[in-house]
Wavefront OBJ file of the C-alpha trace (Angstrom):
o trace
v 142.869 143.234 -128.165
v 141.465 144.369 -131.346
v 140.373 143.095 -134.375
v 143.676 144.128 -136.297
v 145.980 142.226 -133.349
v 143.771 139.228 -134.355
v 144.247 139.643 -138.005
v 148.005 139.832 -137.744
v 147.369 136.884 -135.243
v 145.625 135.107 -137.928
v 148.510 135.807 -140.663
v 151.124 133.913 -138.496
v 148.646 131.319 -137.138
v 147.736 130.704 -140.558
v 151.417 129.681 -141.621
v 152.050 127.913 -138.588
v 148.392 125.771 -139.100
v 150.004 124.918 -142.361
v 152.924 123.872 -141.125
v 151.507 121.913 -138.131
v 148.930 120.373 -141.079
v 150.315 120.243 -144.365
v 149.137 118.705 -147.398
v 147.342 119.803 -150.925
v 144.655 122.628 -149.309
v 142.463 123.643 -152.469
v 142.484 127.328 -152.780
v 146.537 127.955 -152.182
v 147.929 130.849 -149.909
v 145.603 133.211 -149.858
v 142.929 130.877 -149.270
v 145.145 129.845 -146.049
v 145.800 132.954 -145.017
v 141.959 133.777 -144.932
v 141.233 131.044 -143.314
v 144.342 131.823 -140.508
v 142.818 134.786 -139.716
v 139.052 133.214 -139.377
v 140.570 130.937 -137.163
v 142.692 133.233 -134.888
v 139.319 135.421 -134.996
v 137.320 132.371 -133.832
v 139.870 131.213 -131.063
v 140.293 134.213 -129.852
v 136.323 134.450 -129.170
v 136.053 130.670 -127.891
v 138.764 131.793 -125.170
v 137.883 135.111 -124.161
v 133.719 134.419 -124.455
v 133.649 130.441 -123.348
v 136.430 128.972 -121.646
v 136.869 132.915 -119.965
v 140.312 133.077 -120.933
v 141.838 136.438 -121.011
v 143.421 137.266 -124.446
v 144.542 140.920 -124.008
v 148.466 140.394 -124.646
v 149.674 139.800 -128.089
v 152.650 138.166 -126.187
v 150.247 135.843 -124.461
v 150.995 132.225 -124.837
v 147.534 131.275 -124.744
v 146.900 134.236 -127.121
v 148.741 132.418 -129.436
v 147.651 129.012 -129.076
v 144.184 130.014 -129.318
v 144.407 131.623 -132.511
v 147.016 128.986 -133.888
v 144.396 126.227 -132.597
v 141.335 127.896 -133.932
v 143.242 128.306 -137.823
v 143.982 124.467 -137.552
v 140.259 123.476 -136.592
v 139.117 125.733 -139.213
v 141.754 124.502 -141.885
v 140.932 120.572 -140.924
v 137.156 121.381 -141.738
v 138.126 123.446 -144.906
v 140.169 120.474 -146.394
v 137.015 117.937 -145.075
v 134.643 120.136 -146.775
v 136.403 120.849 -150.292
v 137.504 117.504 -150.542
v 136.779 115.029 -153.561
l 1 2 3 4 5 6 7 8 9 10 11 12 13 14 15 16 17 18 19 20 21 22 23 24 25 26 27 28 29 30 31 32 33 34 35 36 37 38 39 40 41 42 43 44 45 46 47 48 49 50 51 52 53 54 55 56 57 58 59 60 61 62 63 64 65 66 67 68 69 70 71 72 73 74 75 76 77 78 79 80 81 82 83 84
């Protein structure tokens, strides 16, 4: 897959990280949606260079939780790292 399958990746893993871990993220949407596509990016590299997972299909279930689990690692250490 390339980079633009892992960007659109990244806009829905980005919602559903929100959803899966909601409260008061400094920054708002955007910043969220950035970060959703970092983390789908990121996933998608774990599986496919690490764990040797192949992540060719958009319609991939472990596609998708690799880039829906790398956008809620990488909002968790957003909201650590901004915090007060």
């Amino acid at each position: 897959m390339g980079i633009l399958t892992w960007i659109i990746f990244g806009l829905i893993a980005g919602a559903i990280a929100k959803a899966i871990h909601p409260g008061k993220d400094p920054g708002g949407w955007i910043v969220t949606i950035i970060i959703g596509i970092l983390g789908a990016m990121l996933g998608g590299w774990l599986g496919s260079t690490l764990l040797n997972i192949d992540v060719t299909s958009f319609w991939s279930p472990m596609s998708w939780l690799l880039a829906i689990g790398g956008a809620v690692i990488l909002l968790f250490l957003y909201s650590m790292v901004t915090k007060k």
